[in-house]
C-alpha angles and dihedrals in degrees: 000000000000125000109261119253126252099258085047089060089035097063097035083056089045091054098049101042099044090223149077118294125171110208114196124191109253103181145256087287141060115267112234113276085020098148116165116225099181126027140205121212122201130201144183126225092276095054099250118141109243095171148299152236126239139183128189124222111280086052105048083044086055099045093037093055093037092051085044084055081234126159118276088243087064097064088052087051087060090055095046085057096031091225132112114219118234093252095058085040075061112048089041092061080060099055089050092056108057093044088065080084086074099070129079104259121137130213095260092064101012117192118234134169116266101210126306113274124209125205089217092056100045122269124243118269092239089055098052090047089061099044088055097055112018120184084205140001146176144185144198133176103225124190126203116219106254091001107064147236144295144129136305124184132194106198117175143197 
């Protein structure tokens, strides 16, 4: 399994969110300040967590309002409070799991999203686990057209 290319991300994102979105390479490695706020577990068919996908604030405020069709000025109110609403956790949810199409599974032993994870919340053991000691990353500042920018990471087992 490889970490998907920019343009990849790009078009998936593009598709989803029904707008414009620019996706930049950002490295194998965090860049400084880089904290999660929502995760994205991925398993194989046998339930074993191969990776997963994250977003910071300012991203999954920007998704999650642009999937919500909100004002721009919605997805800067989430990071005023620091809180995504359930609608954008939602939305969000939504995002990760098609993404999951990004990454190399076959259809013998496909890869799907286990349930969206929130920092505020607690993360699973098996996923911190990963993010502490990745085998691969990568991540890409990614901007949506009217909502704004942030990070997105792919980190796998």
């Amino acid at each position: 399994m490889t970490v998907p290319m920019p343009a990849a991300v790009r078009e998936s994102l593009m598709m989803m969110l029904g707008r414009e979105v620019r996706v930049d390479d950002a490295g194998p490695v965090p860049p400084a300040g880089a904290v999660p706020v929502a995760l994205g577990p991925y398993v194989d068919g046998t339930d074993t967590l191969i990776g997963c996908c994250w977003v910071d604030l300012p991203l999954g405020a920007a998704m999650g309002a642009a999937m919500s069709m909100a004002p721009g000025s919605a997805a800067e109110q989430c990071l005023t409070t620091g809180v995504l609403p359930a609608e954008y956790q939602d939305n969000l949810q939504e995002v990760l799991r098609i993404a999951s199409s990004l990454l190399d599974g076959d259809e013998s032993n496909p890869v799907r999203l286990r349930s969206l994870e929130l920092l505020e919340t607690g993360l699973a053991d098996d996923t911190l686990g990963l993010l502490a000691d990745p085998r691969a990353g990568g991540f890409f500042t990614v901007e949506v057209e009217d909502y704004g920018a942030g990070l997105l990471s792919f980190t796998l087992a």
